[in-house]
Structures are given as structure tokens and as C-alpha cells.
N, C-alpha and C positions, 0 to 999 in steps of 0.2 A: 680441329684447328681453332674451334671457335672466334672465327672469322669469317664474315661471309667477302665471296670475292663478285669484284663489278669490273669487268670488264670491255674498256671502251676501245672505240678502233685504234685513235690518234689521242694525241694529248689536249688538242683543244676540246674532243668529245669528254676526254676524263676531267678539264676542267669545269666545263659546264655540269657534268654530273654534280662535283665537287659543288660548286655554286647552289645549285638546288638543294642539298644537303644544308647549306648556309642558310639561305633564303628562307628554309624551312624550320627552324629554330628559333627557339625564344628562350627567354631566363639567361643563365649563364653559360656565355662561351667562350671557349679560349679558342687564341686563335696561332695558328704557327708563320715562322716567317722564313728565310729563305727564297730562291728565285719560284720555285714550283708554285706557289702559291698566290701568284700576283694576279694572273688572269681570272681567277677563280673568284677573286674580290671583286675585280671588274666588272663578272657578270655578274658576281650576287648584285652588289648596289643596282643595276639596271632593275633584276628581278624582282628584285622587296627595297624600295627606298624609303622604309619607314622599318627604322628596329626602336623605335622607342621602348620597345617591350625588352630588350637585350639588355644585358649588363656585360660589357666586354673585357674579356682578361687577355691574355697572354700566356702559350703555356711556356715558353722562355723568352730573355732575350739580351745583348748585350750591355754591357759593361759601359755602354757611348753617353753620349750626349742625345737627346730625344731627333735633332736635326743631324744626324750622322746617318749618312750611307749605309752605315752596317745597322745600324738602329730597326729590327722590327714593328715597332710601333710606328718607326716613319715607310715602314715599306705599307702600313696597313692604313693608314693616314692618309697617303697618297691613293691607293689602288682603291680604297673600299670608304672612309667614310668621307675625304672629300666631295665625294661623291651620292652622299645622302640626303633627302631632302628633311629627313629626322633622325639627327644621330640616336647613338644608345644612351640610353638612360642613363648610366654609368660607365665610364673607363678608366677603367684601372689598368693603368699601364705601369710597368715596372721602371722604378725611379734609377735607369742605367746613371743616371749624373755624381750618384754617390758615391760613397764606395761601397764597394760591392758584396761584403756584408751586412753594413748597412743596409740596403737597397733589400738583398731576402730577407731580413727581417721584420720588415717592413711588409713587404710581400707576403710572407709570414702569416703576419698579423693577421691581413686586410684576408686571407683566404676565410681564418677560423669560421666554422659551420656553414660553409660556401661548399654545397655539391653541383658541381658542372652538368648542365644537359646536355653539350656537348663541346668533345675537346677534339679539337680540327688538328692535324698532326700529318707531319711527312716523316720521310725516311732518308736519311743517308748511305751512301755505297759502304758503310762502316760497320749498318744498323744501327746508329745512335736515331733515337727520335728526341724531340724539345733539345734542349742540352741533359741529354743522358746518356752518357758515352760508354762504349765497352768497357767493361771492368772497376768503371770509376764509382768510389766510396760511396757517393751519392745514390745507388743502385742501393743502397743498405739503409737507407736512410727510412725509417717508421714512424716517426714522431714528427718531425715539421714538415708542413705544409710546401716551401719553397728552399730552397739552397743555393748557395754561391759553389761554383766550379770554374775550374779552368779550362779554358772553350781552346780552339788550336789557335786561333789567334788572340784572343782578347778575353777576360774573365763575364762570367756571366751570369745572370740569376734563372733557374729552372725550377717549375714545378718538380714535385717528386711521383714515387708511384702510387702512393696511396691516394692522390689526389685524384690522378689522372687513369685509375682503376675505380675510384668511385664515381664516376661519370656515369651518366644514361647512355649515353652514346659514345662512342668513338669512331671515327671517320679519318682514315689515311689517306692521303692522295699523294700517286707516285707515280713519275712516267720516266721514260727513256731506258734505255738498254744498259746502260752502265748503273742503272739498280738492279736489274734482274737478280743477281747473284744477293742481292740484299735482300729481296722479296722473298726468295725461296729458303731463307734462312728465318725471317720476321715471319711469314703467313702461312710457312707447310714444315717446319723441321721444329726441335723442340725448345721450349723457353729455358735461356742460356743470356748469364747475365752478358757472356761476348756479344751477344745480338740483343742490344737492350730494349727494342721495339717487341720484342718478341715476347715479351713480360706485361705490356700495355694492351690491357682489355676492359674493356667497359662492359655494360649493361648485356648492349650489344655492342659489333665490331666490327664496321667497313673497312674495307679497303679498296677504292675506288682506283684501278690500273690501266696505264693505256697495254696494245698489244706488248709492244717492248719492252716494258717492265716485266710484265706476266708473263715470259718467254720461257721461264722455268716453271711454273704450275699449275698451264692449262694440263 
């Protein structure tokens, strides 16, 4: 599988895991957004309140205004570095206020000879991880660094795989029973652009799960 699997009792054990993985990183990391990922920030900043060492990306996120609800950078703003007593070094967040090709190419740019030490990543029941959707073009994509796609609600900018394949690390975190069927498709069956998680491997490759998730691959 080359994937190693961590499996926690509950989801606040698989966030804490998750955290630690955070906490324990320097240089460059991307970071994922969605609901799964919020407590995870929470306990990082507790754990390491100094990432001066970090330079922080994003491995996607939308199409909004930085103070938008759906805006990643403000879900990680709020959970993780309000919360720091030394933010990162650098944040680069993706300029969702543009338009949205604009905005990847920009992102683009700012990646060039930028390898990730590690790219924090979830899953959806779809197996899309960042914004990289089943079947979508962007799965084809070998040359740029970041791309614009259209997300189900609202367009977005996403890392692509060559980015997010040259990482050191790669760390999933995933809970709840309504991923299972995604888990066992992304971490034990075969890489399939339909499950585009399932294509994302680093260096090495966590997948940190609570019981419910992993329901299909103990």
C-alpha cells in the first residue's frame, strides 16, 4: 500500500495524533482545510507555540475572500495560528480574492523549487483529497505546480500531484464511518484516478484513522 496505517480509538485520539505530526514539523507545510482538521490546529498551537521555523502553505483552498466562512486560510487562522505565540515565518496563502486563475498562477509561481516537508491532507467520502476531484483534468496535470478547478460549490485553487508527491512526508487524517468506504478505496485498493487520494504518496505516508474510518482495513 505504501501507506503506513495509525489507528486511533475515537477522533479526538486521531486528532491529537494528527497534531503531533503538526507540531513536529518544520520548513514547509501545507496545510488542509475542511471541518476534520480544526481540532487538530487547536492542539498543535497548544503543543509547539513557536513555528517560526515553518513556512506555511495551503494545499488548496477557495475561490472567497480571506474572511469567508468557507475560506481555509480563515479556518486555519482561527484554529492554529491565532493561537501562536510565534507565527510562521512565512504564509502563503492562496489569494482566493482574485480571480481564480489568477490566484493559481500566482500560487504557481510562489511554489517554484519549493519541496514540502509535509503536506497535511484529508479525504473526502468521494476520495477527492485538497481539491482533486475524481476524474477531474487537473489529475493530468505535470507541469504546474498549482491549478484552478471547479470545486462543487465554488471554484478553487489546488496544489497538484507532482507537488504533493514530492513531499517528505504525507499525513492524512480521517475519521467518521461515512469515510470508510473512502479509506478502503485511498489506503488498500489500487491507485485509480476515481479515488484521487489514492495517487498521493510522499516520501513516506500516514494515514492517521480513528476506529470508524478504518472499519474497512483493519
Amino acid at each position: 500500500m505504501n501507506v503506513e496505517l495509525q489507528i486511533e480509538e475515537d477522533a479526538e485520539g486521531a486528532s491529537r495524533a494528527a497534531a503531533r505530526e503538526l507540531a513536529a514539523a518544520s520548513g514547509h507545510v501545507a496545510l488542509a482545510g475542511g471541518s476534520t482538521p480544526r481540532r487538530a490546529y487547536q492542539l498543535a498551537a497548544v503543543m509547539r507555540s513557536d513555528w517560526g521555523a515553518t513556512e506555511l502553505w495551503w494545499g488548496d483552498d477557495r475561490c472567497v475572500e480571506p474572511g469567508d466562512s468557507r475560506s481555509n486560510y480563515r479556518l486555519v487562522r482561527e484554529a492554529l495560528l491565532d493561537g501562536l505565540a510565534r507565527p510562521p515565518r512565512v504564509v502563503h496563502r492562496v489569494r482566493g480574492e482574485l480571480e481564480c486563475e489568477e490566484a493559481a498562477a500566482l500560487y504557481d509561481r510562489e511554489l517554484e523549487g519549493v519541496r514540502l516537508d509535509l503536506a497535511f491532507l484529508g479525504l473526502g467520502t468521494d476520495g477527492h483529497t485538497a481539491s482533486l476531484f475524481p476524474g477531474d483534468p487537473a489529475l493530468d496535470e505535470t507541469e504546474r505546480r498549482a491549478v484552478a478547478v471547479d470545486g462543487p460549490d465554488v471554484e478553487r485553487v489546488t496544489m497538484t500531484l507532482p507537488v504533493l508527491n514530492a513531499a517528505a512526508r504525507v499525513v492524512f487524517l480521517v475519521v467518521g464511518e461515512a469515510k470508510a468506504e473512502a479509506v478502503q478505496r485511498a489506503f488498500a485498493g489500487d491507485a485509480s484516478a476515481e479515488t484521487p487520494s489514492s495517487l498521493v504518496r510522499g516520501e513516506t505516508t500516514l494515514a492517521i484513522l480513528d476506529r470508524a474510518a478504518a472499519a474497512r482495513v483493519r
